[in-house]
NUTORRO-725487 format. One record per residue (C-alpha): x, y, z; residue in one letter; chain. Coordinates in Angstrom, 3 decimals. Example, Ala and Ser with C-alpha at 12.3 -4.5 7.8 and 13.67 -1.06 7.14 Angstrom:
BEGIN
12.300  -4.500  7.800  A  A
13.670  -1.060  7.140  S  A
END
This chain:
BEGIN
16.316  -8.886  31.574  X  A
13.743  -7.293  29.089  X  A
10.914  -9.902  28.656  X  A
7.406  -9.500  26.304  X  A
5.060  -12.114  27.428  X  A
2.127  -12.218  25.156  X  A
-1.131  -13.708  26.556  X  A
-0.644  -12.460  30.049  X  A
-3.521  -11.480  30.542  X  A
-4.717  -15.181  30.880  X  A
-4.740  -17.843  33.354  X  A
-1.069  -19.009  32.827  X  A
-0.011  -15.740  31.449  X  A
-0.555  -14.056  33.947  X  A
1.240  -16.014  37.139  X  A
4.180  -15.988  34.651  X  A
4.208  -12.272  35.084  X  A
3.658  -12.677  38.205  X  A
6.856  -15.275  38.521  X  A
9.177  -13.569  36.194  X  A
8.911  -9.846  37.862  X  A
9.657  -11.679  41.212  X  A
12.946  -13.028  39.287  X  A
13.942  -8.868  38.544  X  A
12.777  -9.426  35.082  X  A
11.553  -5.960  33.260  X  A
8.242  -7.041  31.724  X  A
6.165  -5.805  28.872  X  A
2.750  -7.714  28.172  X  A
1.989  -7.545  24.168  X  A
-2.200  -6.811  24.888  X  A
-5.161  -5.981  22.538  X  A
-7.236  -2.868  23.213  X  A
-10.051  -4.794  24.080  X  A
-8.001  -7.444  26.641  X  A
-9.378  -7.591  30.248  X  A
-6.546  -6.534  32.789  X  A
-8.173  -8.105  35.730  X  A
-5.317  -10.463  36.467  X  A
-1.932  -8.319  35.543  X  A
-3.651  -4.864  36.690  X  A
-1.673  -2.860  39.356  X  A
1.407  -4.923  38.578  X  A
5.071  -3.307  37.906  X  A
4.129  -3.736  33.845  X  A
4.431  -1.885  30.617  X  A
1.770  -2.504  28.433  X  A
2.285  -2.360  24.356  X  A
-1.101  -3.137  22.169  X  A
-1.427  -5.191  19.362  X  A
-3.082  -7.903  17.784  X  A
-1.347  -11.234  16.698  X  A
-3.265  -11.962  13.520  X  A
-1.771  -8.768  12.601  X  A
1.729  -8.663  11.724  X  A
1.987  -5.219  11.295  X  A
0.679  -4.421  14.346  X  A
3.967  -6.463  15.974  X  A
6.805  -4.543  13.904  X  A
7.600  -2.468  16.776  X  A
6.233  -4.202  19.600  X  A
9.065  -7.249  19.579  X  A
12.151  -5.157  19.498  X  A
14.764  -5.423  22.587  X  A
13.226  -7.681  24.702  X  A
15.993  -10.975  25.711  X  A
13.427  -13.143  26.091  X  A
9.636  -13.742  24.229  X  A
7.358  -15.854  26.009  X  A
4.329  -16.805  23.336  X  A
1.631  -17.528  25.303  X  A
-1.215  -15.911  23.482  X  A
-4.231  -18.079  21.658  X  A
-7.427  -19.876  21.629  X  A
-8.520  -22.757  23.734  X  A
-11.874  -22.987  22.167  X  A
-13.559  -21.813  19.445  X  A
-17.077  -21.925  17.823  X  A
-15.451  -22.733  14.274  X  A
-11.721  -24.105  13.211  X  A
-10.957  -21.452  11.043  X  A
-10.501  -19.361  14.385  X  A
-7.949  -21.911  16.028  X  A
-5.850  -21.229  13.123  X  A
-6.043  -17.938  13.033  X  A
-4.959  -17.304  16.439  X  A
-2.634  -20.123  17.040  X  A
-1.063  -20.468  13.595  X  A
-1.494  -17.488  11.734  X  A
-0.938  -15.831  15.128  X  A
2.394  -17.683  15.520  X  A
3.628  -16.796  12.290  X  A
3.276  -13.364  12.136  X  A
4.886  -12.967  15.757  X  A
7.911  -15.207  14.584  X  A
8.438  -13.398  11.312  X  A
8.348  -9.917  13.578  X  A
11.052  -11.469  15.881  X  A
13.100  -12.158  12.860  X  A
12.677  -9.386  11.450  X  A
12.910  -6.676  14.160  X  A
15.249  -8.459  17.052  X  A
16.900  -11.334  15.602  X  A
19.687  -10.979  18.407  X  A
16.646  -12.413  21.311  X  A
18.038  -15.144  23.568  X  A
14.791  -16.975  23.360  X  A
11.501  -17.652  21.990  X  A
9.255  -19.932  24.284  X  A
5.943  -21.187  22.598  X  A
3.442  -22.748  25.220  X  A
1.836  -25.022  23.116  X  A
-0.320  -28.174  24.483  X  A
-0.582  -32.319  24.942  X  A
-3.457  -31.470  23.028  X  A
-0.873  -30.836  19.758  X  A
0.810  -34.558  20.208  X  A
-2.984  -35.994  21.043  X  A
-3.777  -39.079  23.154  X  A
-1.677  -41.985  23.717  X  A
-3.336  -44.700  22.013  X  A
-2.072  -47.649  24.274  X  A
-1.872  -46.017  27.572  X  A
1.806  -45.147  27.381  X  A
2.782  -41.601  28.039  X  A
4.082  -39.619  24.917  X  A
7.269  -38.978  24.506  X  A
8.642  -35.519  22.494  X  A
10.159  -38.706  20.273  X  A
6.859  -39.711  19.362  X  A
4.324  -39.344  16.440  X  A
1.742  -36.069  17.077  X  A
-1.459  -37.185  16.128  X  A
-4.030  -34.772  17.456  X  A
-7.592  -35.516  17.594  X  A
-9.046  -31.611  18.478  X  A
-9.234  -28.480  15.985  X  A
-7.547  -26.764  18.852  X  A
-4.471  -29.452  18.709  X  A
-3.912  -29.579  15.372  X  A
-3.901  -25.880  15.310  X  A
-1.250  -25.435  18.194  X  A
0.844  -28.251  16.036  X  A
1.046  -26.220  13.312  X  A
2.232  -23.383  15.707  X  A
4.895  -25.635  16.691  X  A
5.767  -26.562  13.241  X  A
6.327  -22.976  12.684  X  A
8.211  -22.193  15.245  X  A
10.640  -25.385  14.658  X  A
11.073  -24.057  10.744  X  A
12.441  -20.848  12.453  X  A
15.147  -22.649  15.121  X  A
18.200  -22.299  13.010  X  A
17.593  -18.362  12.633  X  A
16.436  -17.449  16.431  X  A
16.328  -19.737  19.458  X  A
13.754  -21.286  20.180  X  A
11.853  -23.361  22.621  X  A
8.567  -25.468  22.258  X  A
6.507  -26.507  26.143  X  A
4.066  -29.189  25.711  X  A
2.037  -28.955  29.294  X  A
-0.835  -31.350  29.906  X  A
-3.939  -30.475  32.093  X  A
-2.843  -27.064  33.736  X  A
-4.430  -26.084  37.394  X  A
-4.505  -23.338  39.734  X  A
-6.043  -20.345  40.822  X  A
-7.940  -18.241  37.909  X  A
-8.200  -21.470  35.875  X  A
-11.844  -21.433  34.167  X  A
-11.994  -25.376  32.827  X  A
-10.945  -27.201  35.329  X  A
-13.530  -25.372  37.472  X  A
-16.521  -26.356  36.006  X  A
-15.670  -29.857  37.680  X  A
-14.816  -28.157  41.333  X  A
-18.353  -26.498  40.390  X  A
-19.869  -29.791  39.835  X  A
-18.225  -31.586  42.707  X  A
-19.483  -28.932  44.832  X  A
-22.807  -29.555  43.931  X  A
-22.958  -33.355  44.664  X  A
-22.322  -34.183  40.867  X  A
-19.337  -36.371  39.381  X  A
-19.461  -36.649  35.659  X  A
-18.086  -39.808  34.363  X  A
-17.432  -41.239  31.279  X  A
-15.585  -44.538  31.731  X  A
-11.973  -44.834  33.213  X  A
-9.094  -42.352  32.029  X  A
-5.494  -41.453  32.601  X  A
-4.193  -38.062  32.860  X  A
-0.939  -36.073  33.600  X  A
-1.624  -32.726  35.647  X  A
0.657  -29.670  36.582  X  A
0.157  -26.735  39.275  X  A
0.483  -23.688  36.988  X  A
3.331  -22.647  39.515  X  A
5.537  -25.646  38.736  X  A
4.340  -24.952  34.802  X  A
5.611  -21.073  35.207  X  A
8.640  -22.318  36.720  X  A
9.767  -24.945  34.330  X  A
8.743  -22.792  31.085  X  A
11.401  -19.984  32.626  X  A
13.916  -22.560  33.082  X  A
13.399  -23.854  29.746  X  A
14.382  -20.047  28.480  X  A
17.307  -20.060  30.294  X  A
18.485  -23.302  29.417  X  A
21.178  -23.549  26.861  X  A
20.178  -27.107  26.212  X  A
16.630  -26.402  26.009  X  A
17.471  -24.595  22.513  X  A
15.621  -25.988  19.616  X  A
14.137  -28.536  22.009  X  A
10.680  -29.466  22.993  X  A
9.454  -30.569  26.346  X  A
6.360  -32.122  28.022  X  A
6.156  -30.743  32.042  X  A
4.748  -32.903  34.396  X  A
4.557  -33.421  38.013  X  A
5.478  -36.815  36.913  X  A
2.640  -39.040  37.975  X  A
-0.472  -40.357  36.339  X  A
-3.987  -39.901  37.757  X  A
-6.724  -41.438  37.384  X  A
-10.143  -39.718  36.399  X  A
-11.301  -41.037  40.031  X  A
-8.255  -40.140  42.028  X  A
-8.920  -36.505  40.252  X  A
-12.734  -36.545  41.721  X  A
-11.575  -37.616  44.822  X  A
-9.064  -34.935  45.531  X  A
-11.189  -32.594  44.569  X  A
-14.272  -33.593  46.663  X  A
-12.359  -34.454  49.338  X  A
-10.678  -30.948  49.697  X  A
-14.589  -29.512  49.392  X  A
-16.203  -32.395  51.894  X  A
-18.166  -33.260  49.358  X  A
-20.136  -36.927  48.703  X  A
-20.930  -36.466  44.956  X  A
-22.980  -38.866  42.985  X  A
-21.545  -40.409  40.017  X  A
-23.360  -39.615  36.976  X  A
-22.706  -41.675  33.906  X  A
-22.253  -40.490  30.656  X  A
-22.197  -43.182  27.773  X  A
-19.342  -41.849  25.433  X  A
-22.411  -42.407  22.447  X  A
-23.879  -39.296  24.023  X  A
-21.181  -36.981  24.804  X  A
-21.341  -35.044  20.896  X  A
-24.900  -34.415  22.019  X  A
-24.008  -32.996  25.715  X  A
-21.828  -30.810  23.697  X  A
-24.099  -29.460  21.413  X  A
-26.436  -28.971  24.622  X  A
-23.278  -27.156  26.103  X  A
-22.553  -25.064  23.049  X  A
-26.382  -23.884  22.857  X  A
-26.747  -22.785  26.919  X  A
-23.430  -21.706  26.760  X  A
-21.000  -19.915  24.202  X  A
-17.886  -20.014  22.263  X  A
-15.849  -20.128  25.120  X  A
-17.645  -22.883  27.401  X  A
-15.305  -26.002  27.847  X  A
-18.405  -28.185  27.164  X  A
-18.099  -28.144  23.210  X  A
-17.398  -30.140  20.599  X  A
-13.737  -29.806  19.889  X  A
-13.026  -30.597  23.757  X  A
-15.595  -33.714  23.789  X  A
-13.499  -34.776  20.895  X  A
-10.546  -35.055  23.029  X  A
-12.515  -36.310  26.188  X  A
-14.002  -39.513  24.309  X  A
-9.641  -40.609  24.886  X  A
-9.172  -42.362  27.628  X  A
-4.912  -41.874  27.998  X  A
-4.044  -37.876  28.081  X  A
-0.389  -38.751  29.871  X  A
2.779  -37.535  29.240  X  A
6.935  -38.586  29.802  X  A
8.538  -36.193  31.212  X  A
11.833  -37.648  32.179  X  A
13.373  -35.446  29.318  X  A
12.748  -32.089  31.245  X  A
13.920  -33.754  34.380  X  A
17.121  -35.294  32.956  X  A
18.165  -31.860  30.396  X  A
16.328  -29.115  32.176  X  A
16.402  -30.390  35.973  X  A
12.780  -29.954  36.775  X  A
11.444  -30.680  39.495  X  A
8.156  -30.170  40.512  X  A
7.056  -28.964  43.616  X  A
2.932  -29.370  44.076  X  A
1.324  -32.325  43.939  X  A
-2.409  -32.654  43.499  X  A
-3.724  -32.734  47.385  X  A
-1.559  -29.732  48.138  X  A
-2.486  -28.015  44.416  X  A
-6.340  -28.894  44.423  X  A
-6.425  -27.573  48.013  X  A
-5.051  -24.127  47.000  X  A
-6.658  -24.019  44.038  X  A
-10.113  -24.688  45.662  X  A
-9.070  -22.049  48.666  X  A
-8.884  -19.576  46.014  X  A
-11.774  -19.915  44.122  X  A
-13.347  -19.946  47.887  X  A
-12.005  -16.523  48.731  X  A
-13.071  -14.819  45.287  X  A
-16.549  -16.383  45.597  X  A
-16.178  -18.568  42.881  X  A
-17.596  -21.705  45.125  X  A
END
């Protein structure tokens, strides 16, 4: 199968390379001339540059592939403006290219985010049935991506993966808090609820979405079905490093200013900013995903003490801890 992932040169992007050349796929990552390789470099690739706020620059980069993974985009940005450049605008022109230039593709897969539906005001996990109400530049910017791509499912196929929390090896968020953990130091801000997923099992469902029939015009939360809680997280975590921390509360009153802090030592790209404190003050970031399990049959395989412990392994053998 001819595959274009775009993104790969990220986190997730990059173990689905990883997963999908492993499955005989022949795969091309869509790249910009100024993306960092680290992560696909020395694989079995072909590499075709362009930019996706810049539809021209996609004419004749889409054409014969079966499948399009969409995985390129911003997690965090200094201003708005650039969420919806990348993940709208971005989505658009990429779309529009498919259409145009290889109509005939078996699938488009957008990876878009929990972050698009937004919290669950009651402490029920969202359901694909339910009301998106983000609460995060970044969300409402990866909605509109999916509302594009939905306007488009009755000329190509298409596919829309709503993953929560995503860890693993060469993840750069969640790592601040193995950092922190490491260093004695659990951050809390009053009791939450979240849904995780091993980027492995994430890799693995989003290909079996693209091969699903019934996965066609769909969208789908992955999960590996349970809920944590923000201090079974910290404990899994310190556990796996042998680590006592000390809790460190944050009053929720202060987290805009912790971000600002953040956004000042740090940069655009430091998880500590205000778009992500927007969606931290929420205490319930928990998904269903019975409908994956029932129409896709996914099943995950990691669960957190076997996905934390790998996860911290790695970062342990590339000197990251």
């Amino acid at each position: 199968m001819k595959t274009l992932v775009t993104g790969a040169t990220g986190f997730i992007g990059s173990h689905l390379v990883e997963e999908l050349l492993k499955r005989g796929h022949s795969v091309t990552c869509l790249v910009r001339k100024t993306s960092n390789l680290q992560w696909i470099d020395g694989l079995n690739i072909r590499l075709i540059y362009g930019d996706c706020t810049i539809k021209e620059s996609l004419l004749n980069a889409v054409t014969d592939f079966d499948y399009i993974f969409h995985l390129a985009g911003l997690t965090k940005a200094a201003d708005e403006r650039d969420f919806f450049s990348a993940n709208a605008l971005g989505t658009e022109n990429l779309v529009s290219a498919v259409i145009e230039k290889n109509p005939d593709t078996k699938r488009f897969v957008y990876l878009s985010s929990l972050a698009a539906a937004g919290p669950s005001c009651d402490g029920t996990p969202s359901k694909e049935t339910g009301e998106a109400k983000p609460v995060s530049a970044y969300g409402r910017s990866k909605l509109e991506g999916e509302r594009i791509v939905m306007g488009h499912k009755n000329t190509i196929p298409v596919t829309i993966i709503r993953p929560p929390a995503v860890y693993g090896p060469r993840d750069k968020d969640i790592y601040l808090f193995f950092k922190l953990l490491k260093k004695g130091i659990s951050l809390c801000w009053g009791k939450c609820y979240y849904s995780l997923l091993y980027v492995d099992d994430l890799v693995k469902g989003t290909i079996l979405s693209a091969e699903s029939k019934t996965a066609e015009g769909e969208i789908f939360y992955l999960s590996d079905g349970r809920i944590y809680s923000n201090e079974e997280i910290t404990e899994a975590i310190a556990s796996t490093l042998g680590s006592k921390p000390v809790r460190l509360r944050i009053p929720r009153s202060l987290m805009p200013m912790l971000a600002s802090i953040g956004q000042k030592l740090g940069n655009q790209s430091n998880i500590i900013n205000k778009d992500k404190i927007r969606e931290l003050q929420h205490s319930y970031w928990t998904c269903d995903s019975t409908k994956s399990r029932n129409e896709l049959g996914f099943i995950p395989n990691v669960g957190i003490k076997e996905g934390v412990k790998w996860t911290a392994d790695w970062y342990r053998i590339h000197q990251w801890l």
